[in-house]
C-alpha positions as CSV (number, residue, x, y, z in Angstrom):
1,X,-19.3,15.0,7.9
2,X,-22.3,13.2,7.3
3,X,-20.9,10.3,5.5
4,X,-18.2,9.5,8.5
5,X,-21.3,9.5,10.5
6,X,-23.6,6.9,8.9
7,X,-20.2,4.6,8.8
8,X,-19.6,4.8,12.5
9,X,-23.7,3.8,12.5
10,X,-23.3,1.2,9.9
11,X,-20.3,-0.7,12.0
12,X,-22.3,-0.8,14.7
13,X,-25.3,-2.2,13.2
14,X,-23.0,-4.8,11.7
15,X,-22.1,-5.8,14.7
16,X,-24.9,-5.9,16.6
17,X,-24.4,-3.8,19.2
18,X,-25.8,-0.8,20.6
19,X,-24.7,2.8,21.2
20,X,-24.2,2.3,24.7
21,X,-21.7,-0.8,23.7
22,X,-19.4,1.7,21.8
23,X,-19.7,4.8,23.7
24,X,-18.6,2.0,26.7
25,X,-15.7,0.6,24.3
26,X,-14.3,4.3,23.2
27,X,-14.9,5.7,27.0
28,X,-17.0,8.9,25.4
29,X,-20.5,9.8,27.2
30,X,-23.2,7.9,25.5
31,X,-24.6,11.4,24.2
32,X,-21.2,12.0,23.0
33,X,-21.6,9.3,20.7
34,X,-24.9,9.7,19.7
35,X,-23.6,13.1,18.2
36,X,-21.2,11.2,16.5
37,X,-23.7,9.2,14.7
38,X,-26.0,12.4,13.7
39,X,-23.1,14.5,12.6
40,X,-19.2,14.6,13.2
41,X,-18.9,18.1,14.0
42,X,-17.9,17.4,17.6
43,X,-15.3,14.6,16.6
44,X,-11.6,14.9,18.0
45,X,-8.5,12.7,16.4
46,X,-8.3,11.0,20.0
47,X,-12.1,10.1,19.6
48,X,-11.4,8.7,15.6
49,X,-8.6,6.9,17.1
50,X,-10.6,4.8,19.6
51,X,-13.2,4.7,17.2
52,X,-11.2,2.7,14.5
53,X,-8.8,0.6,17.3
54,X,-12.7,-0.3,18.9
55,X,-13.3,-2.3,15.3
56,X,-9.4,-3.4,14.7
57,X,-9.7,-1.4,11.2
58,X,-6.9,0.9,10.3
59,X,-7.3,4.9,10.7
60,X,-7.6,5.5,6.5
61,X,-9.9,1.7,5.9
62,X,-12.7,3.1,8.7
63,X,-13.1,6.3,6.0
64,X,-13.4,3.3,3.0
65,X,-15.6,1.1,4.8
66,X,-19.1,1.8,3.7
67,X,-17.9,1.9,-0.1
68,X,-16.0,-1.7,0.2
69,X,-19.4,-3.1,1.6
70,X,-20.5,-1.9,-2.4
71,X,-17.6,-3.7,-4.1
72,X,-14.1,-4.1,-3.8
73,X,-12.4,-0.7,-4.7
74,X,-8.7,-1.2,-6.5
75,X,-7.9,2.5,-5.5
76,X,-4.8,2.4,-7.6
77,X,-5.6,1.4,-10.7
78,X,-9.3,3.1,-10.8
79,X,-10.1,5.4,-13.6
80,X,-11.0,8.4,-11.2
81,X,-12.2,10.4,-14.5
82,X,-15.5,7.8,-14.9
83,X,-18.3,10.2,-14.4
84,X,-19.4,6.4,-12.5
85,X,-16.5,6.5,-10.1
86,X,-17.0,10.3,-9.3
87,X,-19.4,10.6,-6.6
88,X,-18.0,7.6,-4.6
89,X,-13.6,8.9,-4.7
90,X,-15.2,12.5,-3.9
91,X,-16.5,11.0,-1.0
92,X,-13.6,9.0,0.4
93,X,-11.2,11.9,-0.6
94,X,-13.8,14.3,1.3
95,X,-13.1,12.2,4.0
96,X,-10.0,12.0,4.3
97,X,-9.0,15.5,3.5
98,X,-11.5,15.7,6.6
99,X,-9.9,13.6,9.0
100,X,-6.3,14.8,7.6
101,X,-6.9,18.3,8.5
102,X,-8.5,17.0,12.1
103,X,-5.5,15.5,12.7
104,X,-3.2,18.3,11.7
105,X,-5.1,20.5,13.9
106,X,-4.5,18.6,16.8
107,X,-0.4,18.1,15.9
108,X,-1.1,14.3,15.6
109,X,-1.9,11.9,13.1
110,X,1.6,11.6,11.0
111,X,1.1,7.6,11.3
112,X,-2.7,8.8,9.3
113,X,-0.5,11.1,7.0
114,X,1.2,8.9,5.6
């Protein structure tokens, strides 16, 4: 999940701190991370968990971040059928499908499955 990647690097640049700051702050190996950056094949609920407590931003805003940087997104009242909307739902609802099924897999996540 490529695009869950480039958010967890996007926070961190935001912030201003390193790889070694978060690995620190989510207690993960620092080359656990820096998979976690590249690709999210590796990631665990417990790990997303940490991840989004680390920033304060709820489980389902960390997957909406990088698209709220853009603009504000009314998700309710969006005309999903804009061929100009398309590509950026696809990629939240990839997203969370992604994280929904992580979650299920591990028998957790039924405060994310809301």
């Amino acid at each position: 999940m490529n695009e869950l990647s480039a958010i967890f690097k996007e926070i961190r640049k935001i912030a201003g701190l390193t790889p070694t700051d978060v690995a620190k702050g989510i207690d993960i190996s620092l080359q656990a991370y820096i998979d976690l950056e590249v690709n999210c094949l590796r990631l665990s609920w417990t790990t997303y968990k940490r991840i989004a407590n680390f920033w304060k931003i709820p489980y389902y805003d960390l997957l909406k971040f990088r698209l709220t940087l853009e603009q504000e997104y009314d998700f309710e009242h969006r005309n999903y059928d804009d061929p100009e909307n398309y590509d950026l739902f696809a990629e939240v609802f990839a997203m969370y499908d992604f994280i929904a099924k992580l979650a299920n897999s591990e028998g957790q996540g039924k405060e994310f499955l809301r």
